[in-house]
C-alpha positions as CSV (number, residue, x, y, z in Angstrom):
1,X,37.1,5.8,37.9
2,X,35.0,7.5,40.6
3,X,32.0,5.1,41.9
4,X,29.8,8.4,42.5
5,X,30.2,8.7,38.5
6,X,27.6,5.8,37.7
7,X,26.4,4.7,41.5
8,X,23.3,7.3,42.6
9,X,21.8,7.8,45.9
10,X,18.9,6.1,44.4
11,X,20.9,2.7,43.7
12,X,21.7,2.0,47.5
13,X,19.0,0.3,49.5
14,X,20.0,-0.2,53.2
15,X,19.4,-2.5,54.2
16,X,18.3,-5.4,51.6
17,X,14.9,-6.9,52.3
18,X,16.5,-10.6,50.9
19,X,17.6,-13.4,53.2
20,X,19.5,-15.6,50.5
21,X,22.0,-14.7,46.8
22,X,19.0,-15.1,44.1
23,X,16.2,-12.7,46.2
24,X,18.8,-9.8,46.6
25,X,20.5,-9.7,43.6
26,X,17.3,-9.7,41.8
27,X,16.2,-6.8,44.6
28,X,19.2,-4.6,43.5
29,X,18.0,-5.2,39.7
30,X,14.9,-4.3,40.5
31,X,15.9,-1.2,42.3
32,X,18.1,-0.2,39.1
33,X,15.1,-0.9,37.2
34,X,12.6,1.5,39.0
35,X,15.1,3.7,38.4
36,X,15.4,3.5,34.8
37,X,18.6,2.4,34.2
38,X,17.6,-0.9,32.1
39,X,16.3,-1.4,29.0
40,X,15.6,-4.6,30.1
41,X,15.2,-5.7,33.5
42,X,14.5,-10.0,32.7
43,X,17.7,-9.4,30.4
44,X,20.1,-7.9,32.9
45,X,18.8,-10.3,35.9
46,X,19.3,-13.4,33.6
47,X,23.2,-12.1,32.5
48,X,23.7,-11.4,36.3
49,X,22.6,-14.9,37.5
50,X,24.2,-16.9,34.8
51,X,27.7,-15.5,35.9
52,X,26.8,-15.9,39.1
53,X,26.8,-19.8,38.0
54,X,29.4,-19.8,36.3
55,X,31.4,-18.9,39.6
56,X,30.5,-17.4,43.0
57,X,30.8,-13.4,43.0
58,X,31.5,-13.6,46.9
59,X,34.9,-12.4,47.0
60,X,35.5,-13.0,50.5
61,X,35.8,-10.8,53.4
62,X,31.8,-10.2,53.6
63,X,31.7,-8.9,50.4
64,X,29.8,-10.0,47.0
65,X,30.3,-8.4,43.5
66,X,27.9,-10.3,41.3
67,X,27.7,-9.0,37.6
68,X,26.9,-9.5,34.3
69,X,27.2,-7.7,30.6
70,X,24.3,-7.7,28.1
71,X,22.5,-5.7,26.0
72,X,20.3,-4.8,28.7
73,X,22.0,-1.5,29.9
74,X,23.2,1.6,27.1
75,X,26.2,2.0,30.2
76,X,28.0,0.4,33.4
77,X,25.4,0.8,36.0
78,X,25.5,-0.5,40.2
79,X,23.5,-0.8,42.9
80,X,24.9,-1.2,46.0
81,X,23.0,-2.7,49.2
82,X,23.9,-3.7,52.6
83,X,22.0,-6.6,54.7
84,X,21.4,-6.6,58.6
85,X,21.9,-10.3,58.3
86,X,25.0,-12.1,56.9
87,X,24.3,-14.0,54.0
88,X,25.5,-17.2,52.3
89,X,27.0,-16.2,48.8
90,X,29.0,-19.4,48.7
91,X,32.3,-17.1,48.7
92,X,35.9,-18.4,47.9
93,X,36.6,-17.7,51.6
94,X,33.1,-19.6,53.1
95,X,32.3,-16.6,55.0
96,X,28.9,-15.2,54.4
97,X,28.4,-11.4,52.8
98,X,27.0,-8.0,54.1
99,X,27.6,-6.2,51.3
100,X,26.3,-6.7,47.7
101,X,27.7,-4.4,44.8
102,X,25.5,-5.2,41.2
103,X,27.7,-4.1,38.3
104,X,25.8,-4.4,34.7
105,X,27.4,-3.6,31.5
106,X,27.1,-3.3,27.9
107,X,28.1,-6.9,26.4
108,X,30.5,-4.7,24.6
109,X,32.1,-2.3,27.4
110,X,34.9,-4.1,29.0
111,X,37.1,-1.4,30.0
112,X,34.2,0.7,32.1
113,X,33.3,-2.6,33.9
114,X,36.9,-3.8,34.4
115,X,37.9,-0.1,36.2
116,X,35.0,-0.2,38.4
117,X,35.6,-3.7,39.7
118,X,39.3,-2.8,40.1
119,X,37.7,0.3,41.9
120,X,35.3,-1.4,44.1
121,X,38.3,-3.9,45.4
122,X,40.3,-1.1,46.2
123,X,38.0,0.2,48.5
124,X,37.4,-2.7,50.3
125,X,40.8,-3.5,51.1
126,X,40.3,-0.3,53.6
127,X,38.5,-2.7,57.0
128,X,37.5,0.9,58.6
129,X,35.6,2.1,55.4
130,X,34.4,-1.4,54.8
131,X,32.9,-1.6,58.6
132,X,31.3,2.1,58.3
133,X,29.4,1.0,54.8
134,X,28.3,-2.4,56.8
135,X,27.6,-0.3,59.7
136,X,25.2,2.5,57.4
137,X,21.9,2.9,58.5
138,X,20.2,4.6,55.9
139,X,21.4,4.5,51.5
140,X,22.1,8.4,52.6
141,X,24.4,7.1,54.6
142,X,26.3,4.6,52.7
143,X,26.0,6.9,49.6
144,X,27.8,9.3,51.7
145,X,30.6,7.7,52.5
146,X,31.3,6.2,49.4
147,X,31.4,9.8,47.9
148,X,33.5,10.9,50.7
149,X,36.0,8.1,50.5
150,X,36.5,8.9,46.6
């Protein structure tokens, strides 16, 4: 799966206005939302945040993943945003995050939302890539090098 198939330029916001998990997870809905891409914006925020309880999305190495499936979304869709500030998303390694990828899928979509996960982890393994997206100073920019990477 290619991340430039369901991430647009519009779904990047560098960097992220929040200083804590809850305010920019629910900016990165929001951006989705002013785009379009949610039926149902109170929906999709709720599914994202009630994973997000169930267990921390911080996968380590400065990097959050927080999703969620309802019927809030017709298809996988992602923000991505960047903060100047490290943030505490009480990851399994303690460190706090700079980049936040929001994944929101169809309650009945699996496949599509498993793939970009799986994508998204790949990509991050790469420290130079991952240092250039934390490093982005505009959502041209980190758009840019996600496509390029791909």
């Amino acid at each position: 799966m290619l991340l430039t198939q369901i991430l647009k330029p519009t779904y990047v916001k560098v960097p992220l206005v929040g200083k804590d998990k809850s305010s920019v997870i629910t900016e990165l809905v929001d951006l989705l939302d002013a785009n379009g891409s949610l039926l149902d914006k109170d929906a999709a925020l709720t599914a994202v945040m009630l994973r997000e309880q169930t267990r921390s999305t911080g996968i380590g190495s400065g990097i959050a993943i927080p999703h969620g499936k309802c019927q809030a979304v017709k298809e996988l869709v992602m923000a991505l945003g960047t903060t100047n500030e490290p943030i505490d998303f009480a990851s399994v390694d303690g460190r706090p995050v700079k980049i936040v990828i929001l994944l929101i899928s169809p309650s009945d979509q699996t496949g599509p939302h498993i793939q970009a996960l799986a994508t998204i982890s790949r990509l991050m393994l790469d420290e130079q890539f991952k240092q250039g997206l934390e490093q982005a100073n505009s959502p041209e920019e980190a758009y840019q090098l996600i496509s390029s990477k791909e």
